[in-house]
C-alpha positions in Angstrom: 31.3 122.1 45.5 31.0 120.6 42.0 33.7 120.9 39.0 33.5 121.0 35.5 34.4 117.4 34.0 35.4 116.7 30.3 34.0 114.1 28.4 36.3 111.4 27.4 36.3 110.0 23.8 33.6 106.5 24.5 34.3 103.1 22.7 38.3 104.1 21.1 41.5 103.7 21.8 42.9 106.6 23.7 46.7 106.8 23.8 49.7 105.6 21.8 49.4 102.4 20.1 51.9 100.4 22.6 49.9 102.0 25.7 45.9 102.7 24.8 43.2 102.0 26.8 39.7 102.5 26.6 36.9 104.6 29.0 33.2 104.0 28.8 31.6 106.3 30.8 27.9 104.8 32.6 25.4 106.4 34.8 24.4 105.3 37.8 21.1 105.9 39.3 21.2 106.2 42.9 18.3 107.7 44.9 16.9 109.4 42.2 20.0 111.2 41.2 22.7 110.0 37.9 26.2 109.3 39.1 28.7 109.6 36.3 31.6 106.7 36.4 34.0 105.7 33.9 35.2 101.8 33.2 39.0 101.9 32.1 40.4 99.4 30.4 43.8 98.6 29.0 45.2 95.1 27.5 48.7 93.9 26.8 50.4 96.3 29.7 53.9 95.8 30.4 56.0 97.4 33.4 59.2 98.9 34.1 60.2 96.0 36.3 59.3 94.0 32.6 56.5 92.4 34.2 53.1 92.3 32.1 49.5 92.4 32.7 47.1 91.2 29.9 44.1 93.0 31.3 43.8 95.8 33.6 40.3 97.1 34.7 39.7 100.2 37.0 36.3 102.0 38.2 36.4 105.8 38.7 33.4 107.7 40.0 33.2 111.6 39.4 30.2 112.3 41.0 27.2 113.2 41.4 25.7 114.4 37.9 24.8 118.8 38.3 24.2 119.4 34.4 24.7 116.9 32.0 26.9 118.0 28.7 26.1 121.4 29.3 28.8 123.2 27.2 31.9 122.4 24.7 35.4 122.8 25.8 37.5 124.9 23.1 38.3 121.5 20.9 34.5 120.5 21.0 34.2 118.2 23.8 31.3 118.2 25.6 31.7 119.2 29.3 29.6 118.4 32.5 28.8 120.0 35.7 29.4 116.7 38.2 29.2 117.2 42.4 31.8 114.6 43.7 30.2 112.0 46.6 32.0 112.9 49.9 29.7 110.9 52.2 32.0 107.5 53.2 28.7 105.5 54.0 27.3 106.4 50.1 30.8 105.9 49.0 30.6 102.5 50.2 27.0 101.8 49.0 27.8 102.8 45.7 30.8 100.6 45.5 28.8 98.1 46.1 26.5 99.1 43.5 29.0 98.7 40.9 31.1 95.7 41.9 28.0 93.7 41.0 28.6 94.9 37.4 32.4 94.9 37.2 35.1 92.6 38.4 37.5 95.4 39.9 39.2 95.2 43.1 38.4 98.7 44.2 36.4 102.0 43.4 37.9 104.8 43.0 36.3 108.1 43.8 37.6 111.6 42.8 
C-alpha cells in the first residue's frame, strides 16, 4: 500500500537555530526501481541529561518510489507517491547498499 510523502526542504537548515538539522533526500536504484532515502544530519546537539553530541547522522528509507513529485501540498511542496519496502531480506540488502555510502549505525525504514 503506498502513501503520499512530502518533500523536505534539501541543502538548509530546518528547525530553530539551537536545534536545526539538515535532510538530503537520494535515490537509490535497486533492481531497476528508485528508492527514496533521506540523510539527516544535525551538529552541536545537546541533551537533557546535559550530555552533547557534535554530529549526529541517521538514514531513513521511505520506499519504494510510485510517482515521483507528482502534485503540491497546499504551501507548494512537492509531494510523492512512495511504496514502503516490507520484505526483511530487501530491507537488509538495501541496508547494505547504503552503509557503503554513509557511516550510520543503523537504517531506518518507515
Amino acid at each position: 500500500m503506498s502513501y503520499l510523502y512530502t518533500h523536505l526542504p534539501q541543502h538548509q537548515c530546518i528547525g530553530f537555530e539551537e536545534r536545526s538539522y539538515e535532510a538530503v533526500e537520494g535515490l537509490l536504484d535497486y533492481h531497476g526501481r528508485s528508492i527514496l532515502y533521506l540523510y539527516v544530519e544535525a551538529s552541536s546537539v545537546s541533551f537533557c541529561d546535559r550530555s552533547y553530541a557534535s554530529h549526529l547522522g541517521s538514514l531513513n528509507v521511505k520506499g519504494y518510489v510510485v510517482k515521483w513529485k507528482k502534485a503540491r501540498d497546499s504551501e507548494g511542496n512537492p509531494v510523492s507517491e512512495i511504496e514502503p519496502v516490507t520484505d526483511e531480506g530487501e530491507k537488509r540488502e538495501i541496508s547494505s547498499l547504503l552503509r557503503t555510502q554513509f557511516t550510520v549505525p543503523t537504517v531506518n525504514f518507515f
